[in-house]
N, C-alpha and C positions, 0 to 999 in steps of 0.2 A: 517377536520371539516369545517363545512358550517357557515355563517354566523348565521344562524336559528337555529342549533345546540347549537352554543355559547351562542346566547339569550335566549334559553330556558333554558341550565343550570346557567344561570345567574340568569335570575329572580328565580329559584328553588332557590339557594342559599340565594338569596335575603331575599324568603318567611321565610326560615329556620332560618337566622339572626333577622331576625322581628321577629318572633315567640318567639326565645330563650330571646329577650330582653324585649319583652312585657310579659313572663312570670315572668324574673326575677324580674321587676316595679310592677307587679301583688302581689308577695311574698312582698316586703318590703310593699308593702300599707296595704296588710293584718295583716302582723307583725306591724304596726305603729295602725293599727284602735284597734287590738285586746289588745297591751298596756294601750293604749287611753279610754279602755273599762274598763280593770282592773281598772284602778286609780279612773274612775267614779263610779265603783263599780256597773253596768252594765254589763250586760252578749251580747257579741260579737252573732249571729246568725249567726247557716250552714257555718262559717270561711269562708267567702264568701262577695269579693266586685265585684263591677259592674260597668263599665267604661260607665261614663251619657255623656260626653263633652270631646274635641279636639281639641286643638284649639292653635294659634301662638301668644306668646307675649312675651315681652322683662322684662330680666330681671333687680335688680335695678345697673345693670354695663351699661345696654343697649343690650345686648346681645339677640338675637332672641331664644328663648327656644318652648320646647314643653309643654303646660297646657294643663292637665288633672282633670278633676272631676267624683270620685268615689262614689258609694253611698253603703251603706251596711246595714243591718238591724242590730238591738239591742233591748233588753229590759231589763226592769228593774223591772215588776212585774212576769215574767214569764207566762204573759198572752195577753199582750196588745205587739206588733210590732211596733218600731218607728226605723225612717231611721236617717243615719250619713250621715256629709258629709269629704271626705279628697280631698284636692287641692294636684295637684304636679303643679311644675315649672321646668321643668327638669329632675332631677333626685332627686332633695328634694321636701321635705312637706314643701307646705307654710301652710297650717290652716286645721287643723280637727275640725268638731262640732258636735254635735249632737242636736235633735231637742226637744223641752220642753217634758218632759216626768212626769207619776209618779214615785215618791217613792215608794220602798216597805216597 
């Protein structure tokens, strides 16, 4: 084996480890908004979030984490589309919201 050989199946690896972990971060945020939606009594859209932000900051230990901001659609009259937001820090949820909406 070549050096070049190594590297390429390294970073393959690599790709394939990122993949498996940013899907599994993908499911829990999905599974966290679509809760989040139940309790508001709001219907979740296309079970479907979208990674808006990226970004380095320390958690309250100090600790260097990865932050994340997702956005996802919802509504509440079955006609009108208004976006959510979910924060990760890590590998938890610091804050979900969603944005002023109406009632049905």
């Amino acid at each position: 084996m070549t050096l070049s050989s190594l590297f390429w199946i390294f970073l393959f690896g690599f790709l394939v480890w990122y993949w498996w972990k940013a899907k599994a971060i993908k499911d829990c945020v999905v599974n966290a908004a679509r809760d989040y939606c139940r309790k508001a009594d709001v219907l979740l859209l296309d079970e479907a979030v979208y990674l808006r932000g990226l970004w380095f900051k320390r958690d309250r230990q100090g600790n260097l984490r990865v932050w994340r901001r997702f956005l996802f659609e919802f509504t509440a009259t079955g006609e009108e589309r208004y976006h959510g937001r979910v924060i990760m820090l890590g590998k938890y949820i610091e804050h979900i919201e969603l944005e002023p909406h109406r009632f049905s």
